[in-house]
C-alpha positions in Angstrom: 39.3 265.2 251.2 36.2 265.3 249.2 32.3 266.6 250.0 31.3 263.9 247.4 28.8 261.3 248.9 29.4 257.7 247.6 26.8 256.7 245.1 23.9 254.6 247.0 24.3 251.9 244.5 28.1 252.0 244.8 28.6 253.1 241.0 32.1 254.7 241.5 32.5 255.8 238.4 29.7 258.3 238.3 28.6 256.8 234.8 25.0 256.6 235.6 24.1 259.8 233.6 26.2 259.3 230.4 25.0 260.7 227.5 23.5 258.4 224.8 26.6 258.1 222.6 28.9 257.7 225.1 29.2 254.3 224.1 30.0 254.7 220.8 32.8 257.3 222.0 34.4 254.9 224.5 34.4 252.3 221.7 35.9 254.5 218.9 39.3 255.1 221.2 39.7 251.4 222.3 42.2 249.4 220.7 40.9 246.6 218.2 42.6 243.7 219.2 43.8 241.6 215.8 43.1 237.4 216.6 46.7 236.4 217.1 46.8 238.2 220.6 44.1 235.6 222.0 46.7 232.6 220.1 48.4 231.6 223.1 45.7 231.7 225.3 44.0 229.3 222.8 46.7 227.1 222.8 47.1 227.0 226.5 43.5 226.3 226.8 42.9 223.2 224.0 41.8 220.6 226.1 39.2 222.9 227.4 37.2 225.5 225.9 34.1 225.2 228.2 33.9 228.3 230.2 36.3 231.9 229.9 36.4 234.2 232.2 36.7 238.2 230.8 37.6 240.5 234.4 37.1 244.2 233.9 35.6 243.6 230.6 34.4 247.5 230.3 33.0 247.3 227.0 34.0 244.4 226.4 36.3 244.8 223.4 37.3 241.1 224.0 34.1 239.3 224.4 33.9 238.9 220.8 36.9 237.3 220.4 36.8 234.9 223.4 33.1 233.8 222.1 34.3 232.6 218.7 36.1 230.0 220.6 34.7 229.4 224.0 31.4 227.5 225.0 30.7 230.4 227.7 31.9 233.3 228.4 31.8 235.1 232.3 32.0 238.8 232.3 33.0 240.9 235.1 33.3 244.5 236.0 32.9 246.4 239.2 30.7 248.8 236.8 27.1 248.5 236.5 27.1 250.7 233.5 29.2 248.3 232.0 27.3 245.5 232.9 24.2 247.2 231.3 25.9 247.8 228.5 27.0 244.7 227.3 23.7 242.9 228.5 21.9 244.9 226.0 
């Protein structure tokens, strides 16, 4: 059992107070993902290329990707931070 009290604004990662180059950190250890991974879900996905939908983006080391080849793309994360994030 824990004495922590849950964050107000339900941020359960406790990333609210990062420092300013935690970004840059986070980024430097994720993997960079070469085009051909996204190949079959292009090829599923030829008749329609409208609207993708990225869950637990984080910092959103796909989005790239999926906008060189989608209309729209939907991000989603249970992370404010990361929602910050990528907004800016």
């Amino acid at each position: 059992m824990t004495d922590q009290k849950p964050d107000p604004n339900g941020n359960v990662w406790k990333l609210s107070n990062i420092a300013s180059n935690y970004w840059d950190e986070y980024l430097a250890t994720r993997p960079k993902y070469e085009s051909t991974i996204f190949t079959p879900i292009l090829e599923y996905h030829t008749s329609c290329r409208e609207v993708a939908l990225d869950i637990r983006f984080g910092a959103s080391s796909a989005l790239d990707q999926l906008t060189k080849h989608f209309q729209k793309v939907v991000a989603s994360d249970n992370d404010p931070t990361s929602l910050l994030f990528t907004q800016n």
